[in-house]
Structures are given as structure tokens and as C-alpha cells.
C-alpha positions, 0 to 999 in steps of 0.5 A: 672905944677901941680899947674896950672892943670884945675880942669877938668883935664889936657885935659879939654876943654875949656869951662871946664876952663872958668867954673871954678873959682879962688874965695874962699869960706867963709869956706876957709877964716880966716876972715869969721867966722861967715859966715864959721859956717852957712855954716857948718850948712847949709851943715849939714842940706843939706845932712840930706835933701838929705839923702846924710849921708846915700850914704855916710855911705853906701859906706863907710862900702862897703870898709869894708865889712866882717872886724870885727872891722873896724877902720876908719878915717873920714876926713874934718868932718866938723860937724860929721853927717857921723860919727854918721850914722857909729856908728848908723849902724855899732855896732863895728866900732870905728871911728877917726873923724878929721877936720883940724880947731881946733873949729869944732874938740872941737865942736864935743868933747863936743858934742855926739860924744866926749862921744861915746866909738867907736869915737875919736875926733882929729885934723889931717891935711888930706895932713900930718896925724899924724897917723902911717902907715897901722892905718885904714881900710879906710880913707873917705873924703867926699865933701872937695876935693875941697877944696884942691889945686892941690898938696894938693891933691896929699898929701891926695892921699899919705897921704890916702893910707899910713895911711889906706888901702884905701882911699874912696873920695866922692865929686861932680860930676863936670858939670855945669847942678848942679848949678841948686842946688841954690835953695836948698842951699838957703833953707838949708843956706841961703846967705852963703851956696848960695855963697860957693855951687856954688864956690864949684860946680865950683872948683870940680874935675874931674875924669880925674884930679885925675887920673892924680894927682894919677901919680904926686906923690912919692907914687904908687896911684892906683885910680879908679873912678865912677859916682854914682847918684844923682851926685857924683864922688866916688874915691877909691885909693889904694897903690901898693904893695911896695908902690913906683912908678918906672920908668915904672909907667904911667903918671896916675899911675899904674892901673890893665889891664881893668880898664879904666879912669872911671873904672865903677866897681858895687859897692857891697851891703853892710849887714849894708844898707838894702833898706827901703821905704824912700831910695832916688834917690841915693839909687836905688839897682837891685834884688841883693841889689847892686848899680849900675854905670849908667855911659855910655860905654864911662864913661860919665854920664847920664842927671842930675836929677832936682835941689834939689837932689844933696847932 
């Protein structure tokens, strides 16, 4: 049953499956608010650290890279440092910034954001946006995936690829070797961001679980996946054609001919990113400006950098 699929994915070892954890995080309980708000504080101040706004930002204008006035739809925004970065380097974006909890989206209409002609604070559920079909360029989740069960995950897929063209999701690279991040976590936030990062490292997704996700749904989900340094699994779904899956699809929906379980596509540089002196571990380019995936032939990825570097 889907429900009950490993993390790792339906094949996943069994190390894999003692790894993970059943806990909840602090964000995903009603009866921790207080701790809830500093965790979002301390997963603010983590990713400004890290310059992990600025991966994020990169990739997301990657997907649309020579539309003029691109629309998109940040999801789970938590306390809307994305989208500020969209807005700052983009000079025609328009962004929908969402969260699914009603407090943070007024947080962010009676702050800066609220009052930026190109953005649109909302509430949106991301497994059942309200929002017609084809509205966005590129919806973008970017570190919630975890958040979601496995068939909420397979509503965000459908939900993503309905509502946009495609859908970018930018999560943690799921390998014990991260939980060396403890340190960092406490610096940023303390008690709270500690007990939420290391659930959330636990409760990660692997390429191999979305892969098969992507086939559980009534839609066509086509999702290619990649690992992208300092350590994160970037995933760009797209719907198929007519937008149904029929009965010849796979078990891990429709892929074209050479794309394999980890599909180790060269990410495109992006005019908006030029690379400037104090560009990260994650932000490493070749002569050409591009940022390249360092997974292995067989798609596994190389050694993980030392604590502190994963956003």
C-alpha cells in the first residue's frame, strides 16, 4: 500500500527502514505553537547561513528561463525568504506565496511581501490548490516534502503538474552521513529547530519513493530526479500530454527512453545567477556557468561535505 511505502522507497534496505522515524516534528503539531514559530525562525536564519535561498532562487528561474513574465507559485513558504530572493533578482516576476497554516500567510501580508506589487500572499493546501489549471509557469516546494505522507505526496504531484507547468521540488538529500548538521541546527534555533532537523532528516524522501509515487497517481507524472550539492534531491514533475495515465503506463509512470531512476540532467544557468565571490559550495559552475550533477554513473552521490553545509 502506498501508505505503508518506506521513505527510501519501495525497495529500500533495511537499514533504510530503521532510519526512519514515525515522530512528529514540532511544526506538524497543533499543540506546539511556541516551539513551531522558532522552528520557522531557525529554519529562516539556517538557509540565509547557508545561502541556501540562493540555490533555491537559482533553480527555480532555471525553469523559467526565457518566459517574460513568469508566474509562480511558491508553496509551504513558511516565512517567505524565497520569494523575496524571486522578486529581488527577477524584475517581472509575479509570485503567489502560500503556506497551508492561516497565521504565517498573515505574517507575510502584514509584512514586506504583502506590500510588493508582484506578490500575493495566500492560503493554498499543496495536495488541493485552489487555483485553475495551467495558472503558473512553476510551482516550487522547497524543504516540506517531508512533511507530507505518502498520499499526500502523490496530491502534490497531481495537484503541482495541474495547476503549473511543472513542478520543482527541492528537499534533503536523504543519507544518515547529514545528521552531522546537529550543530548548525542548534546555532540557528536552538532546542526546537535540533529536534525538527534531525525528524525531518529522518523522514526524507528518496529518489526511488517519489519515482514510484509519481505512478501511484490518476494523472501521468513524469518526475525527474537529481542530486544537487551540498545535499539536496531536486525533482522536476511534469504532466504528460493528455495529462491521464493509460494502461500501458509503468509502475513509475511514464519517462522518455534515457532518462534513468536519477535522470543526471546538467542544470542550465540561469541570466538572473551570475557567479560572484561569495557563491557557496552549492553554487559551483564550470566554464560555461552551468551547475553540474555530481551523482555517480549509477546515481549515487559522492561523499557528503562536512556538518554545517547543508541547507
Amino acid at each position: 500500500m502506498i501508505a505503508e511505502m518506506p521513505r527510501g522507497g519501495p525497495d529500500a534496505p533495511r537499514w533504510d527502514r530503521w532510519f526512519e522515524t514515525s515522530r512528529m516534528e514540532y511544526l506538524d503539531r497543533p499543540d506546539t505553537p511556541d516551539e513551531g514559530r522558532r522552528v520557522l525562525r531557525g529554519l529562516d536564519r539556517f538557509q540565509r547561513l547557508t545561502l541556501g535561498y540562493r540555490s533555491f532562487c537559482r533553480l527555480t528561474l532555471q525553469q523559467v528561463r526565457g518566459v517574460a513574465t513568469p508566474e509562480i507559485l511558491e508553496l509551504g513558504a513558511g516565512l517567505g525568504g524565497l520569494a523575496r530572493r524571486l522578486v529581488d533578482r527577477h524584475p517581472t516576476a509575479r509570485v503567489t506565496v502560500s503556506d497551508v497554516d492561516p497565521g504565517v500567510v498573515g505574517a507575510l501580508r502584514r509584512g514586506p511581501l504583502g506590500a510588493h506589487p508582484r506578490v500575493t500572499p495566500v492560503v493554498l493546501d499543496a495536495t488541493a490548490i485552489d487555483a485553475p489549471d495551467g495558472a503558473f509557469d512553476v510551482a516550487v516546494l522547497t524543504m516540506s516534502l517531508h512533511h507530507l505522507s505518502p498520499p499526500g505526496v502523490v496530491a502534490l504531484l497531481g495537484e503541482g503538474t495541474r495547476v503549473a507547468r511543472q513542478l520543482l521540488i527541492i528537499d534533503g538529500w536523504r543519507h544518515p552521513a547529514y545528521l552531522a548538521v546537529a550543530p548548525l541546527l542548534w546555532l540557528t534555533g536552538g532546542r526546537p529547530h535540533v529536534h525538527d532537523g534531525l525528524i525531518s532528516l529522518r523522514r526524507l524522501y528518496g529518489a526511488p519513493a517519489l519515482h514510484a509515487l509519481a505512478g501511484a497517481g490518476a494523472a501521468a507524472v513524469t518526475v525527474r530526479t537529481r542530486f544537487v550539492p551540498p545535499g539536496y534531491l531536486v525533482a522536476v514533475a511534469t504532466r504528460d500530454a493528455d495529462g491521464r495515465r493509460t494502461a500501458d503506463d509503468g509502475a513509475h509512470g511514464r519517462r522518455s527512453a534515457d532518462a534513468g531512476p536519477h535522470d543526471r540532467q546538467t542544470a542550465t544557468g540561469c541570466p538572473h545567477d551570475r557567479q560572484t565571490a561569495d557563491d557557496g559550495p552549492h553554487d559551483r559552475r564550470d566554464a560555461d556557468g552551468d551547475t553540474r550533477d555530481r551523482c555517480t554513473a549509477d546515481g549515487t552521490p559522492p561523499p557528503p561535505p562536512s556538518p554545517g553545509l547543508l541547507p
